[in-house]
N, C-alpha and C positions, 0 to 999 in steps of 0.2 A: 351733292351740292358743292359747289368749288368755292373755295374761300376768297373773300374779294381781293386779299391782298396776294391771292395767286395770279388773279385777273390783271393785277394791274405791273404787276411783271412778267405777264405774257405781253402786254401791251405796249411793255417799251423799246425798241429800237434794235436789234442785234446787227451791228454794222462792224463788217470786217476792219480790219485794226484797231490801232490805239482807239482809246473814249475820246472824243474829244474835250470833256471838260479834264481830263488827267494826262494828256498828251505830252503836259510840261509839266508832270509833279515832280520831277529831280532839280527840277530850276525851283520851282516852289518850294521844295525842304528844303533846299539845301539854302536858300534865302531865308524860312523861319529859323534854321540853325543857325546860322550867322547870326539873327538876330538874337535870339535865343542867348548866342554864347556875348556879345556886346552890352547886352542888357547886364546882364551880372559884372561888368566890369566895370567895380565901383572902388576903387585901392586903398578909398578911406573911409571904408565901414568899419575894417577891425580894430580902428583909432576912432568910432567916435566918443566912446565914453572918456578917455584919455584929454579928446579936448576938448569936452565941455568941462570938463574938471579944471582941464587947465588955464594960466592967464589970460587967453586970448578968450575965453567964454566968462569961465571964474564961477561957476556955479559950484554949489556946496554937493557931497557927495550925499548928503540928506535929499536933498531937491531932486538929485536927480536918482537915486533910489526909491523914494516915497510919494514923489509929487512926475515928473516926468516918464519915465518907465513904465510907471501901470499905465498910463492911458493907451499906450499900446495892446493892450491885451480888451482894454471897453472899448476902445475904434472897432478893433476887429471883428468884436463880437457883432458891432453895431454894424460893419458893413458887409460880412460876409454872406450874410441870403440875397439881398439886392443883390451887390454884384452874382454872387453866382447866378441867378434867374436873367440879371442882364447880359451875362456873358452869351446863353445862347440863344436869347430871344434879338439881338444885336447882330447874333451870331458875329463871335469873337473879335474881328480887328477892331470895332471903337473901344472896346474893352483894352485890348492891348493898348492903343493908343495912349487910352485913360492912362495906364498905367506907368509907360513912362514919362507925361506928363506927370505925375502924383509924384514919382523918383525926382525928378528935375525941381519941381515944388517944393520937396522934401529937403534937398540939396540947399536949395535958397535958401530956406526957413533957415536949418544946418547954418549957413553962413550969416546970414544979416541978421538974424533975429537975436536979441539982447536979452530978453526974458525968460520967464518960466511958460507964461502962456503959448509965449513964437515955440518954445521948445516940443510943446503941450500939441500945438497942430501940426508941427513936422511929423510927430508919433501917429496922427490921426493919417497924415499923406500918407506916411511907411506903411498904414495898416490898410489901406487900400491896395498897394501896392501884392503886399501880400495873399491877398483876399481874389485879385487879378491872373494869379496863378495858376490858377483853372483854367482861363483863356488858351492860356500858351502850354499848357498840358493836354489840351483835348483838340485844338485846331488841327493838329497834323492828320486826325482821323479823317476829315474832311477834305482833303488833299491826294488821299492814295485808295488802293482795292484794299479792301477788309484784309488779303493773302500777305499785304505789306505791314498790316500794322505791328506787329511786334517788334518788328526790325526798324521800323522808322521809330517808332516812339522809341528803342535804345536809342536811336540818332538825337533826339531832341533832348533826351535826359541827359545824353553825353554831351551835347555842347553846352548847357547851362552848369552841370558839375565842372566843364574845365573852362569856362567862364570865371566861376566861383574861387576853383584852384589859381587860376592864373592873376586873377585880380588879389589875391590874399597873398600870394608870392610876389607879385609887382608892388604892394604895398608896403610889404614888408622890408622888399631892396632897396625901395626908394627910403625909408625910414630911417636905417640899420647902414647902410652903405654909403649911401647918397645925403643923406641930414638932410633930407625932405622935411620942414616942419607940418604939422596936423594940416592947418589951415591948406598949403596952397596941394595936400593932397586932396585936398576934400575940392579944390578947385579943379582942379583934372580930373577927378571922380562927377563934378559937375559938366563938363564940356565933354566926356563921355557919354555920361548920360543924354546930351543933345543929340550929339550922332544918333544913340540907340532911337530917341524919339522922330529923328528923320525919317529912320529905317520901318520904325510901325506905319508912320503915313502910307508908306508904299505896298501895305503886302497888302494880297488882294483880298478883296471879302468874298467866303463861300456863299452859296446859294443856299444850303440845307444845314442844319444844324443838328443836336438832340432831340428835341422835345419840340418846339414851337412852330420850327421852319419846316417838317417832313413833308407835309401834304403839298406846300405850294413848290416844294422844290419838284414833288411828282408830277406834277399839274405844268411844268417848265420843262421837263423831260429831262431830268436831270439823272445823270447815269447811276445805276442799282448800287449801293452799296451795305454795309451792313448795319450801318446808321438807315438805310431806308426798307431794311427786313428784320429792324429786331424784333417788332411787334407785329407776327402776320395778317394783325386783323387789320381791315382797312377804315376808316377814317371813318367816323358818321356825321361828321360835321359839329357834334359834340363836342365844347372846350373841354368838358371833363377827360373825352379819352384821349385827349395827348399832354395832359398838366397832371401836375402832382396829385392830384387826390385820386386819377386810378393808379399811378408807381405806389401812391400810401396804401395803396388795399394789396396793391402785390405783397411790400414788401413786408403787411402784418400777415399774410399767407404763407412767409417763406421764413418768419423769423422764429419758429418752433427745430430748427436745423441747431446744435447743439454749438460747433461747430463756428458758425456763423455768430450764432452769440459771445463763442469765446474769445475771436479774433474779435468781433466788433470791442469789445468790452478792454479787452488788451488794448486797441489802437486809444480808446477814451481813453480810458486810466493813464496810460503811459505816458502818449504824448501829450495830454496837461500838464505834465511834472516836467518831461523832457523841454518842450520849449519854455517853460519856465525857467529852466536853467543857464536855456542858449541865452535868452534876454538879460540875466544878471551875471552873467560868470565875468563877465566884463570888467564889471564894476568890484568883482570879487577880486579879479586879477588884479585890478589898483590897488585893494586893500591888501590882497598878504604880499604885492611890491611897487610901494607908491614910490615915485622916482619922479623927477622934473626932466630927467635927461631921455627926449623921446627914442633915441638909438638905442637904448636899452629895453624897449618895450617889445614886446615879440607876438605881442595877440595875432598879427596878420601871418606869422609863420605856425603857430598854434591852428590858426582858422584851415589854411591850408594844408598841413597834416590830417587834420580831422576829417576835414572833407575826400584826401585821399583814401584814408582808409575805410569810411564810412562806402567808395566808392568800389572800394576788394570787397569787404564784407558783403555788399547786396551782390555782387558780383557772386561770390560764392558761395549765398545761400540758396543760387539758381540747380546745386550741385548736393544738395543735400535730400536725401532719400530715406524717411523713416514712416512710422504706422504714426503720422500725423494724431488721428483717432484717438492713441492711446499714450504716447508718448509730448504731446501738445504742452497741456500744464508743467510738466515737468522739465522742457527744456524753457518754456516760459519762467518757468520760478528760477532756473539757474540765471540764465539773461539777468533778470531781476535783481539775485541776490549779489550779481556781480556791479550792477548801477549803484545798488545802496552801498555796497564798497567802495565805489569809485565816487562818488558823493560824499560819503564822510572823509575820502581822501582830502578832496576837494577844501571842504570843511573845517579839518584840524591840521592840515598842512603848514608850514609857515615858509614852504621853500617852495618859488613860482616854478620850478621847471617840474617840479611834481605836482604841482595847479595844472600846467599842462599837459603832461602826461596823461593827468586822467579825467580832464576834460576828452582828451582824444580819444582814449579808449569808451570814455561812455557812451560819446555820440557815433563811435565806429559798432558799441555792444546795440545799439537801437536801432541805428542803418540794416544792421543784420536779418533782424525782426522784419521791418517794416516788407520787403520784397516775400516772405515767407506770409505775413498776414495780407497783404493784397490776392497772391494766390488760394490763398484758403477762401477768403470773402468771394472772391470772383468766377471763383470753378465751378461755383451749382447756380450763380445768375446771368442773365442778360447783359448786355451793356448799356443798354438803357436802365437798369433796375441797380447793375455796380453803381453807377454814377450815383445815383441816390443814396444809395447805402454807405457809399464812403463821404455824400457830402452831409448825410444825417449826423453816420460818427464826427467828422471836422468839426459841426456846429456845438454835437455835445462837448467834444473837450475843450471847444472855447469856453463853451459855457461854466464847465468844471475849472479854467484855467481864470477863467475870470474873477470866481468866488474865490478859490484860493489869494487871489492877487489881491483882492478887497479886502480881504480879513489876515491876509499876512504883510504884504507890502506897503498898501496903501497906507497914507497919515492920517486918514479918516478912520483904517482899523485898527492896527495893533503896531503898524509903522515900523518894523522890525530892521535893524540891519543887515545886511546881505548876509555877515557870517551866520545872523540867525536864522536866518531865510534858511541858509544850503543845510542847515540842521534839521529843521521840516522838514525838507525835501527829504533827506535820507531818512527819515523815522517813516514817512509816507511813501518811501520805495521799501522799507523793512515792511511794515503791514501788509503793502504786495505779494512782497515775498511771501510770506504765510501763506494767504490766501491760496495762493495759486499753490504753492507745496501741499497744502492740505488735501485743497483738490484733485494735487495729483496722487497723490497716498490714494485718496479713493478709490480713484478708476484706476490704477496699477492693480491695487487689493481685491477692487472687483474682479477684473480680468482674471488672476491666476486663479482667485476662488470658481467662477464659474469655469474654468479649463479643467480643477481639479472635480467639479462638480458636474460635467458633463456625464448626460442621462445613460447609461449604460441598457442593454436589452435584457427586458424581464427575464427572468430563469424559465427555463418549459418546464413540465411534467413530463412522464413519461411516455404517457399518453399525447400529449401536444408535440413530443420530437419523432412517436411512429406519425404522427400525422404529416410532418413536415418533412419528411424523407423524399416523395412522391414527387415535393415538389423543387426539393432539391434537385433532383435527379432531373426534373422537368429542365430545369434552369440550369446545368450543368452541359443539356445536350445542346440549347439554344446558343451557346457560348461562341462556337464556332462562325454558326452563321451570320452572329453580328458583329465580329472583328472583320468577315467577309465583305 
């Protein structure tokens, strides 16, 4: 019996040349890249805590540690499953769309808004913003042949990191060089942002997406790609088999993978602490060097270092070759124990250029990780089944990022100061650390024990090695004929 989803790829179309709907995918990336890298060029992000602080805003650095700041972390919690289930049942451009309107929104509020509350919903914009990111990380799959994807998504990851780099380097010359004040960069960081919003109007919407859109793109005759064979079983017309709840029964089938749990587990833990850090280091860097004079402010040369090296280190963890297996925990706990270093750096420093330093270094120590844990997560599943698994992990560590921020930063919980924040933080990369050393003590300990504990063959008798002569001899003369 032929599986129907073999049927319905004998059924489609095999015409010499180009696909027609991928005839023009080099004009189509290279237009999401453009945008891609536009999007990010925003030159007065790594000054905006700077000016809210400062005269032209004038908010207290309480307000906007304790009351401003975390809502970033409950927007996002609060919008990230919508938008992700929007992103592909939309299938992605209004998503993108959405998103740099939420930037431009964001940007407003940024300028005109006078209070704690205008502050309060720029952080809810930003958190959409972010949460939208999915859009523009998963559309290029929809654009090219499965055989392209690796090489186009470098493409896309590369024009958004030198977006990133370029707008933090351009900020920071306009700042430092030029005596650009906060304000009118944040106005060219807005009129940028329009362009970028021009640019989503235009790009085109796919036919087929992940999960929602497969059948009616088949039904369109939409050309095969890997997005349209990850699941060979064909359609029953059933909402259940193309929505979450058959990915949930895969992926409690595949989550007994050791492996799988460890990466998953690492990406939660970590990146709740990590981006908790990205969000206040900010406000850390005023405190160990407040200064009025904004040419002496360097966050946007910091952001732009960071982001460099962050972009060698995934680069060259593409070049790293070990017994993942066995050595995993243990280059995990190093990683670790070097964050809880560079964290309490952070912490008891009272000199900014070593506030930056090891800002850079930490966020280049967890760049390094991340490209080594998407490979581990991604090697034994689907791409329909990764997408879930890393937006399951995503949701968790909001969720873990959230508590934290409620019971550490918020004024509703413990309302702490930033210095006291980055001390958490390092006592909760130090229990990592354990953790994961302990674990690797284990399985190291195991390993050599059962190497040295390997079953050796019973002793014969005397009687049992005349018996076994015969057929030594047997198997000695065979030897020949099967190298033959």
């Amino acid at each position: 019996m032929v599986p129907s989803g073999q049927v319905v790829e004998k059924q489609e179309p095999t015409e010499p040349g180009p696909d027609p709907e991928l005839k023009s995918w080099r004009c189509l990336v290279f237009y999401l890249c453009f945008y891609g890298f536009m999007a990010q060029l925003r030159p007065g992000e790594s000054f905006i805590t700077p000016y809210l602080l400062s005269p032209d805003k004038n908010f207290t650095r309480e307000q906007v540690t304790n009351e401003i700041t975390p809502v970033l972390s409950y927007s996002y919690l609060a919008v990230l499953v919508p938008v992700f289930l929007l992103t592909d049942y939309l299938r992605y451009t209004p998503v993108l769309v959405l998103q740099s309107a939420s930037f431009v929104a964001a940007w407003l509020l940024l300028l005109f808004g006078r209070s704690v509350l205008h502050m309060q919903l720029m952080e809810l914009c930003y958190s959409v913003t972010m949460a939208a990111r999915i859009a523009y990380s998963s559309y290029i799959f929809s654009l090219v042949r499965p055989a392209r994807y690796q090489r186009m998504a470098g493409y896309s990851r590369s024009a958004a990191l030198l977006g990133v780099f370029t707008s933090s380097v351009l900020g920071q010359l306009l700042v430092s060089a030029a005596g650009v004040p906060f304000s009118t960069l944040n106005y060219a960081s807005l009129g940028l942002l329009c362009c970028s919003l021009l640019l989503a109007l235009f790009l085109r919407r796919p036919r087929r997406s992940l999960f929602f859109n497969r059948d009616a793109a088949a039904r369109r005759g939409a050309a095969a790609s890997e997005l349209a064979g990850m699941n060979p079983a064909a359609a029953r017309g059933a909402w259940r088999d193309w929505t979450l709840a058959r990915m949930l029964r895969e992926l409690g089938a595949t989550a007994h993978s050791p492996q799988l749990r460890l990466w998953s587990l690492w990406w939660v833990f970590n990146s709740a602490a990590y981006y908790l850090i990205v969000y206040y280091v900010h406000i850390l860097w005023n405190v160990v060097h407040p200064t009025a004079d904004s040419a002496s402010v360097y966050n946007g040369g910091a952001d732009a270092a960071s982001t460099l090296l962050g972009a060698i280190t995934s680069f060259s963890a593409g070049f790293v070759k070990i017994r993942w297996a066995l050595w995993a925990k243990l280059v995990i706990a190093g990683v670790t124990a070097a964050q809880a270093a560079l964290v309490f750096l952070m912490y008891s420093t009272s000199n900014i250029w070593l506030c930056y330093l090891a800002f850079v270094l930490f966020r280049g120590a967890y760049q390094f990780l991340v490209p080594i844990a998407t490979f581990q997560i991604a090697s034994s599943l689907s791409k329909e089944l990764c997408a879930l698994v890393f937006g399951v992990n995503t949701f968790l560590a909001t969720v873990l990022k959230t508590i934290i921020t409620l019971i550490v930063s918020d004024k509703r919980g413990l309302g702490l100061p930033v210095h006291s924040q980055f001390f958490i933080y390092f006592v909760y990369f130090l229990v990592l650390f354990g953790v994961y050393l302990l674990g690797a003590l284990v399985v190291v300990l195991r390993h050599f024990r059962d190497g040295r504990r390997a079953p050796q063959p019973p002793a014969l008798s005397p009687t049992e090695e005349k018996a076994m002569q015969p057929l030594a001899t047997q198997e000695q003369s065979l030897q020949p004929e099967a190298k033959a």
